[in-house]
N, C-alpha and C positions, 0 to 999 in steps of 0.2 A: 221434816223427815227426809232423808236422803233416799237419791231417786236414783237408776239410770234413764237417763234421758233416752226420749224418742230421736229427737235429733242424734244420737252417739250411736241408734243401733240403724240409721239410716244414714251414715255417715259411713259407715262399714259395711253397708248392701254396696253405695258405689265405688269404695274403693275394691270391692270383691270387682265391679265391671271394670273398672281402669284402672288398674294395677300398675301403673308407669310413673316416673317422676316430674314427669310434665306435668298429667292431671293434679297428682300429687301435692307438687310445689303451685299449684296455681289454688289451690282449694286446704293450706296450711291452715287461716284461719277456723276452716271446720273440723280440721286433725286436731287445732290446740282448744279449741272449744271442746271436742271428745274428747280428751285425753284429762283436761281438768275435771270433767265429769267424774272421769272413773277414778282419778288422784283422788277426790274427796269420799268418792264412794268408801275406797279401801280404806283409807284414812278413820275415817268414822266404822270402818270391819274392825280395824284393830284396834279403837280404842274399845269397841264392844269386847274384843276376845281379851284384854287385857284384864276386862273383870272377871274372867274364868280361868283364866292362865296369865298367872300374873309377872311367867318368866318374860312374855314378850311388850313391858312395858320399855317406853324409848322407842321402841320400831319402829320407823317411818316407810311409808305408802312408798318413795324412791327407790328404798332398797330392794322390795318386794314385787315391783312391774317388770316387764319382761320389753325388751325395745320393739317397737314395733318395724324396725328393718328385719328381711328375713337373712339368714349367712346360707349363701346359695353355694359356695365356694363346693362343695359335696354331693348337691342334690338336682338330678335332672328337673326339677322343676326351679326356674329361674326366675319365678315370680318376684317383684322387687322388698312388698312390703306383705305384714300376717295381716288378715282380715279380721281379726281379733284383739281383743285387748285380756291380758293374761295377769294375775299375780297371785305371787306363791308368797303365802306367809308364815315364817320357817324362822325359827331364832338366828340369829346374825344375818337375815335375809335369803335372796335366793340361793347366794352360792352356797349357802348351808344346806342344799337340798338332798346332798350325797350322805350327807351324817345326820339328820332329824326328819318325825315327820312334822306336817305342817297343815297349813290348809289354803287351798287353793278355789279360786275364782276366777271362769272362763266366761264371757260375753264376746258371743258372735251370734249375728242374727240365725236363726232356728238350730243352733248348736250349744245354746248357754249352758253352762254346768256347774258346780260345787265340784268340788272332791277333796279327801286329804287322806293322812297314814305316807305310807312309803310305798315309790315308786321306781323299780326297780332297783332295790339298793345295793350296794357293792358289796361282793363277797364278804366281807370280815362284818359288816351291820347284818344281811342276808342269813348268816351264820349265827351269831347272837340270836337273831328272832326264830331261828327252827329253834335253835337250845330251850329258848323260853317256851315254844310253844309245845316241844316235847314233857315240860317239866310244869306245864300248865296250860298247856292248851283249856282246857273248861275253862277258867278264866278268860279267856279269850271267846269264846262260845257265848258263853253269859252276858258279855260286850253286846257280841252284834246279836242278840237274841232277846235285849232290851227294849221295854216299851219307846224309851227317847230316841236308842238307836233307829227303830223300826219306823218310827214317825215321819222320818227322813229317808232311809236308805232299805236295799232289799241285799242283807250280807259282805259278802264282801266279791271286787271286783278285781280281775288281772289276771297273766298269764299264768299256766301252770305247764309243771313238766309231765311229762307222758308218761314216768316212771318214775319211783321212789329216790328221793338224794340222799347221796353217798351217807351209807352210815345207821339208815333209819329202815325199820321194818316195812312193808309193804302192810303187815298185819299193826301198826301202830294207831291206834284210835284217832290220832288225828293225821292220820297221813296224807286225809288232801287238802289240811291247811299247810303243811312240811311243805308239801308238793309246787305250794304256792312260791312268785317269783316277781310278785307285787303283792302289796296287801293297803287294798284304797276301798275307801266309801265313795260315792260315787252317785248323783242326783240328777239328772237332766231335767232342762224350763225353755217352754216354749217365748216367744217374741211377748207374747199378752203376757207371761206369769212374770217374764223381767219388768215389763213398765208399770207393773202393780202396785199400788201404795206401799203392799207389804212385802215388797221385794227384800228389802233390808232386814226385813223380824227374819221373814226366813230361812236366806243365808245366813244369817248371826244363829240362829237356835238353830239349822244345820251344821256348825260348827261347833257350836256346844254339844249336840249329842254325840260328835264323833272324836270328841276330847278323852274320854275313856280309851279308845284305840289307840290315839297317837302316844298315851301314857303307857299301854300295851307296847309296844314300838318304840320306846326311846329307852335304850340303852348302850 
């Protein structure tokens, strides 16, 4: 059964304390020790999601990890490296994350998550999903108002605008999914629920239940 290791989420408590390249580069073999960890974990995610969504057969665990240097070039926090380990799996991998939704798996110690669907997509996808939700919202309702959906997730998560988008009634039965400007499922697991045996059942069948969504969503 595939694990995350205790070792990979104790591996990411110290480099959250030393966050430099010194500590870093002197403590690699614990980075490539985590980092194989979590390659196999994904690896064995997708060959699970492949038996429910059989478009992302081929995928590979590489395409879908996020580097673990941070690109600080932007952001007053100059931290070196993410204290997390990230991947988005998304048909043609992550840089397909602007045009598909997908499903994603976050590990860091007391912040581990699931999530997937679309996050924040770009206007002309953005625009397709109000269309569809105007001309079938219920269908979308029905989604996350499922017993599978439910099992796992409570709705839907993400920002919304303050006011009705251009074009749609304020009076529109679905106007505060319209309103929406992400549309994610969304699970959080504590340090104990990741080292669990059944860590893997339950992110894999928290992907399966939120496969109706991302089917909702791709267009």
């Amino acid at each position: 059964m595939l694990r995350i290791s205790k070792s990979t989420l104790t591996f990411l408590t110290d480099l959250k304390n030393h966050n430099d390249r010194t500590w870093f580069n002197d403590n690699r073999p614990r980075y490539d020790e985590a980092r194989l960890n979590f390659v196999a974990f994904i690896q064995g995610t997708i060959d699970e999601i492949v038996k429910f969504d059989p478009i992302f057969k081929g995928l590979e665990a590489k395409s879908c990890i996020f580097r673990i240097n941070r690109d600080t070039r932007f952001s007053h926090d100059k931290s070196v490296y993410k204290t997390n380990f990230g991947a988005f799996m998304v048909r043609g991998g992550k840089k397909s994350s602007d045009r598909f939704p997908g499903y994603y798996l976050h590990i860091e110690p007391g912040a581990s998550f699931v999530a997937g669907g679309a996050y924040i997509p770009p206007a002309p996808w953005l625009n397709a999903i109000r269309d569809r939700i105007d001309s079938g919202g219920d269908e979308l309702l029905r989604i996350i108002s499922s017993k599978g959906y439910k099992k796992y997730f409570n709705g839907l998560e993400g920002e919304k605008l303050k006011v009705p988008p251009r074009g749609y009634s304020k009076n529109n039965p679905h106007i505060e999914l319209l309103k929406m400007k992400s549309f994610l499922a969304e699970r959080f697991f504590n340090d104990r629920e990741v080292l669990a045996d059944d860590f893997y059942n339950v992110v894999t069948g928290a992907f399966r239940a939120m496969k109706p969504l991302n089917d909702f969503l791709t267009i």
